[in-house]
C-alpha positions in Angstrom: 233.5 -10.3 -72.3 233.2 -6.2 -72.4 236.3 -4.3 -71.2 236.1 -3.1 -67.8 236.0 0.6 -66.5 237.4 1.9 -63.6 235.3 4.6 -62.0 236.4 6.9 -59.1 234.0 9.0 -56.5 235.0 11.1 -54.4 232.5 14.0 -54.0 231.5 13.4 -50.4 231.9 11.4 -47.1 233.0 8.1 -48.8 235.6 7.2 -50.8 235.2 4.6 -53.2 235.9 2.5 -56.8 234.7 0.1 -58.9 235.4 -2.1 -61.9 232.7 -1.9 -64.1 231.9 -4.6 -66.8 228.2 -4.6 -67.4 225.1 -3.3 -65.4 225.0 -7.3 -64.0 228.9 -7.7 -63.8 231.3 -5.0 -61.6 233.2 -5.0 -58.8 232.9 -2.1 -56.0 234.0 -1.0 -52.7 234.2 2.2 -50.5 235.5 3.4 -47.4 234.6 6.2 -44.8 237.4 8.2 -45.7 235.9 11.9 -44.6 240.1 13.9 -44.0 241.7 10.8 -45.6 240.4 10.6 -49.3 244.6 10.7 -50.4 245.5 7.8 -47.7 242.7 5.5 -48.7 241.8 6.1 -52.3 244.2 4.1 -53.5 244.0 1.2 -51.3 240.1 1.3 -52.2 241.3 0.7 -55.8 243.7 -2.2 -55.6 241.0 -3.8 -53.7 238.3 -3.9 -56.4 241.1 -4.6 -59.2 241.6 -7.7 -57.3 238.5 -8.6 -56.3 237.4 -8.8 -59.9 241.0 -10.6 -60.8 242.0 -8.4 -63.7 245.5 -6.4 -64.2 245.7 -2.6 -64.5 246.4 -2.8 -68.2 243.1 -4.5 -68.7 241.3 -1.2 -67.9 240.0 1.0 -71.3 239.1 4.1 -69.6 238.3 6.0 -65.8 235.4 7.3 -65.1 235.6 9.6 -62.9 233.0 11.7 -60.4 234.0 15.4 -61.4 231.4 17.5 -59.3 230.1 19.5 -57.8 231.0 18.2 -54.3 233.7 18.4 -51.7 236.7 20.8 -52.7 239.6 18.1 -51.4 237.9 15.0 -52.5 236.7 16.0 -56.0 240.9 17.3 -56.4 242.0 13.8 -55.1 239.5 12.2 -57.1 240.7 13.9 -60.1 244.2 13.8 -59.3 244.2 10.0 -58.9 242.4 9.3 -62.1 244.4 11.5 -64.2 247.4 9.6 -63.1 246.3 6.1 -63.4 245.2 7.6 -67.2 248.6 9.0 -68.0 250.0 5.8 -66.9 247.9 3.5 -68.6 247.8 6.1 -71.6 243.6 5.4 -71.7 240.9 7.9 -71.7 239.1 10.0 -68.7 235.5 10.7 -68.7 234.2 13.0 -66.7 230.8 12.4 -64.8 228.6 15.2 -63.8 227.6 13.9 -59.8 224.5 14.5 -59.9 223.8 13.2 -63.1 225.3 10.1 -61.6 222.9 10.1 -58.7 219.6 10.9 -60.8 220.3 7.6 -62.7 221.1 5.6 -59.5 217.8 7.3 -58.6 216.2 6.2 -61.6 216.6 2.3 -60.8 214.9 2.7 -57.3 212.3 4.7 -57.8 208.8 5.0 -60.5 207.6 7.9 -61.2 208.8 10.5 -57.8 209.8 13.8 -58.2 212.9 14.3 -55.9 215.9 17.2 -55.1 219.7 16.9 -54.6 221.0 19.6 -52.3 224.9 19.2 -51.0 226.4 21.6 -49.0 228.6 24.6 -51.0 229.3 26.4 -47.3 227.2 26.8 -44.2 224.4 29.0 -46.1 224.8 27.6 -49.4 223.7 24.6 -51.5 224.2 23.3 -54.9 220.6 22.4 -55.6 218.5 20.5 -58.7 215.2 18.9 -59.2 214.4 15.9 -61.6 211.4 13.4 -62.3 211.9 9.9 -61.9 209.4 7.6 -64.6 210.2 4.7 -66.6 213.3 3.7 -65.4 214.5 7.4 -66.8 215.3 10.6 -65.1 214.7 14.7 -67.0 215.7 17.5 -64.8 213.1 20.0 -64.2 215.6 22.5 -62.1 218.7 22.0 -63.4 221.6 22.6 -61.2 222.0 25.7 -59.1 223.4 27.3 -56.3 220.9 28.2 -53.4 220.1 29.9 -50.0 220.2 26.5 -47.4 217.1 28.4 -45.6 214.9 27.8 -49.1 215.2 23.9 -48.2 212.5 25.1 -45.6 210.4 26.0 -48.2 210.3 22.3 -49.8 207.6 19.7 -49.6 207.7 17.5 -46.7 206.7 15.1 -49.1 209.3 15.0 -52.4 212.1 12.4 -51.8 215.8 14.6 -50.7 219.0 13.0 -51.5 222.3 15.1 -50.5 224.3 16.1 -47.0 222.2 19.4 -46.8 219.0 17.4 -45.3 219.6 15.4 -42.0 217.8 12.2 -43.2 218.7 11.5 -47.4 218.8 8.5 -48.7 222.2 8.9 -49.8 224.6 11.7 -50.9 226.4 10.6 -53.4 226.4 8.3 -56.2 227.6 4.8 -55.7 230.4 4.3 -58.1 228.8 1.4 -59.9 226.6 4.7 -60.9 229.1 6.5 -62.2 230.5 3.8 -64.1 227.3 3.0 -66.0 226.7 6.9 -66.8 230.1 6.8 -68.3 229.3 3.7 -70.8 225.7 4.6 -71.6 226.4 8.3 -71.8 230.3 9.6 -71.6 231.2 9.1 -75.0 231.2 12.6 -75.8 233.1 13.4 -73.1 235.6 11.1 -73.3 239.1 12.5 -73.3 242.8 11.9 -73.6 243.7 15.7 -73.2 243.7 15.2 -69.4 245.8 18.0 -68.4 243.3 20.6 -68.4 240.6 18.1 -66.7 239.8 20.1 -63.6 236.8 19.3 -61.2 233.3 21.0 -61.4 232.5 23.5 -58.6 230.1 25.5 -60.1 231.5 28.3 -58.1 235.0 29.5 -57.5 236.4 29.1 -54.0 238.8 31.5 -52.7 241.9 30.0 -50.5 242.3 31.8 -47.5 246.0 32.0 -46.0 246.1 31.6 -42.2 247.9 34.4 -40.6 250.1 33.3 -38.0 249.2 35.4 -34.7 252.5 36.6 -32.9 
């Protein structure tokens, strides 16, 4: 029986886990957690380490979503997974989001061209294009930062995933996704140095202090 994974996302709305065997054998749940990533991560986890009847110490590595997404949840995210690591003294591997998604992507559809586009702010979005054929996925705009008013300038046509459009068909990877990325392609990111794992913004944010008004 392969060892499982735990893998973590956090990048958007949901919150959720999942213990990862094989691409036929895992475990996963989530939970609207949009404000309340810190209260519900945890419980999200316990659940699927029960559900598939295994101990913490039975884990060999996290997986973990590391961006770009939502500032709080990616940190949580993060946070959470470099703590169970430390703990467990096992590995962390990174995964890029939307690397994640393209391969979730790449099971559903043949041969589409389609765009990610998440919201950065109200009048930016972190942007890419790839080409979906034989269950495999190539970039063709790798990942940016972009006006929102250029999604106007899309094809009515190509296939939008991401909370920038009204209607996607999802926002962010399941984490069954970002498990399997992890095995078939995290090796070289694999790390136990996880105190200088940070998550991916592509773009630093600047923390603005409220001023209290007298």
């Amino acid at each position: 029986m392969n060892k499982p994974v735990l893998a973590i996302e956090t990048s958007d709305f949901f919150c959720s886990a999942c213990i990862y065997f094989s691409e036929e054998r895992f475990f996963s749940a989530k939970a609207a957690a949009k404000h309340s990533h810190s209260e519900m991560l945890f419980k999200v986890i316990d659940t699927v380490i029960n559900t598939a009847d295994i101990q913490k110490s039975d884990i060999i590595a996290i997986a973990v979503s590391e961006g770009p997404g939502s500032f709080t949840g990616l940190r949580i995210g993060m946070s959470a997974a470099k703590g169970l690591a430390f703990g467990l003294s096992i590995p962390i591997i990174p995964v890029p989001t939307f690397e994640a998604l393209a391969l979730q992507a790449a099971s559903l559809f043949e041969d589409e061209e389609i765009v990610i586009a998440n919201k950065v702010n109200t009048q930016e979005v972190y942007f890419a294009k790839f080409h979906v054929k034989m269950n495999n996925y190539i970039f063709t705009e790798e990942l940016k930062i972009r006006q929102s008013s250029e999604l106007e300038l899309l094809d009515k046509s190509i296939k939008k995933l991401g909370n920038a459009f009204s209607k996607p068909l999802t926002s962010s990877p399941e984490p069954e996704s970002v498990a399997r990325w992890a095995v078939n392609f995290g090796e070289s990111t694999k790390t136990n140095d996880i105190d200088n794992l940070e998550p991916f913004y592509l773009k630093n944010f600047i923390v603005k202090e409220k001023k209290n008004v007298k």
